[in-house]
N, C-alpha and C positions, 0 to 999 in steps of 0.2 A: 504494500500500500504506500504511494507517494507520501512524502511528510507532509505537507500543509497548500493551502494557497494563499497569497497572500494580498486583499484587497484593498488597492489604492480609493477611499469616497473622497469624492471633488462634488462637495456640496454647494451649487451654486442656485441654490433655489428655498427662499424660506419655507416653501410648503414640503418639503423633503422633511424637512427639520422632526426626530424622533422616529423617522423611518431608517433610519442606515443600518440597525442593529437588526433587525427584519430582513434584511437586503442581503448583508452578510451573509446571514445565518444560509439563507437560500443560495446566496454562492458558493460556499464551504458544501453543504446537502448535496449539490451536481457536481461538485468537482471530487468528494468523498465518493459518490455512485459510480463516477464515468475512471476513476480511477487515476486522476490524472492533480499532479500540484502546480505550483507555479504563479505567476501574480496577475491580476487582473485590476484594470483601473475602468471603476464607475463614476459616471458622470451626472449626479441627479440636477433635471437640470428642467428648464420652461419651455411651451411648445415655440416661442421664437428663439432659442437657442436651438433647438434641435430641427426646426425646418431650416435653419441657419445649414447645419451640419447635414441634411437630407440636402439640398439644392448643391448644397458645393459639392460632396461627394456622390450622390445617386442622382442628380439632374432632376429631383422632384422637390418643386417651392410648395411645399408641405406639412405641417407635422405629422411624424405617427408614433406610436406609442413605445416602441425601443428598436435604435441603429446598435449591428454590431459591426466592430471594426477588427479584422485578424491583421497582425501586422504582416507588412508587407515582406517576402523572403530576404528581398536584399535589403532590409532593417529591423530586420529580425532579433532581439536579444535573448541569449538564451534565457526560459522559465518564462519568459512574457507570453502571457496569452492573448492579451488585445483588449480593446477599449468597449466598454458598452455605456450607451446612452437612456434614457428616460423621461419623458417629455408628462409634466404634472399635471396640464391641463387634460393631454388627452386621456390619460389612465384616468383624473377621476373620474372624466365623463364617460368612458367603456365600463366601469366599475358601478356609476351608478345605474348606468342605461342595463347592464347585464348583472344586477342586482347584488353583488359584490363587493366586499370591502375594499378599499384599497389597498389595505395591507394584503389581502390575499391576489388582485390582482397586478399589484406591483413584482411578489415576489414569483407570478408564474411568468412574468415577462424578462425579468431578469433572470431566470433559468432558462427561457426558452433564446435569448440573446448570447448567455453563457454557450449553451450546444450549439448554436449558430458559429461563437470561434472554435470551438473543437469540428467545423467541419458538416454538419446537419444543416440539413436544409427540408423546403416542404416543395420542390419543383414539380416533384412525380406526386401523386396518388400515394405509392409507394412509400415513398422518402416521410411523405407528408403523416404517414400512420407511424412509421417508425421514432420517429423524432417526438408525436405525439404522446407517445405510450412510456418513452424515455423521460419526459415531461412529467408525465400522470406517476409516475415511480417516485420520484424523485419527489413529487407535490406532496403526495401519501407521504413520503420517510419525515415531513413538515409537518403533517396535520391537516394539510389544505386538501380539499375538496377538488374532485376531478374538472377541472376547467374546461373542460369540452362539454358538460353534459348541460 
């Protein structure tokens, strides 16, 4: 079992404030499951920071509710896993609109941004079940309730 992961929060959004230790906990949960340590930096942050970071990087003047970023091969540091994002607005409003706490819908998106840098994606059908149920494990070994259902 790898030793630890270790995560960087760049708290730049007062409505974050008392969520990081929740956030944590659920990045530690995927990186314990997927077997893998190493550091990761979150960015809890507002939906114009992150349509900021969607337009520059993915060409969409947007927000959405979390960008993952895997670094790049040729800037690569060993044990780095990549950057993931969090946009406050639009999770609370997915959270209330799909009757959910924040805290539970925060912590499935930063698991499901987590497996996004380990390489998961939802392209295929396929992919999209797999990465799901990776998600629904991981949500369970928390407490949280299956977010698809």
């Amino acid at each position: 079992m790898p030793d630890a992961l270790e995560v960087d929060i760049v708290d730049a959004c007062p409505f974050w404030s008392g969520h990081e230790a929740g956030l944590s906990r659920a990045l530690h949960a995927a990186a314990a499951a997927e077997g893998v340590a190493g550091a990761v930096s979150l960015l809890l942050a507002d939906d114009a920071a992150v349509t900021a970071l969607n337009r520059d990087f993915r060409g969409r003047d947007a927000p959405t509710n979390v960008l993952s970023f895997p670094p790049a091969p040729e800037a690569r540091e060993p044990g780095f896993l990549g950057d993931i994002a969090l946009a406050a607005e639009t999770i609370a409003r997915e959270a209330e609109n799909q009757g959910k706490s924040i805290e539970c819908h925060a912590a499935h998106l930063v698991v499901h941004g987590f497996l996004h840098l380990l390489g998961y994606d939802h392209e295929s059908e396929a992919d999209a079940e797999a990465m799901e149920a990776r998600e629904r494990a991981i949500l369970a070994s928390l407490g949280i309730a299956d977010p698809y259902t």
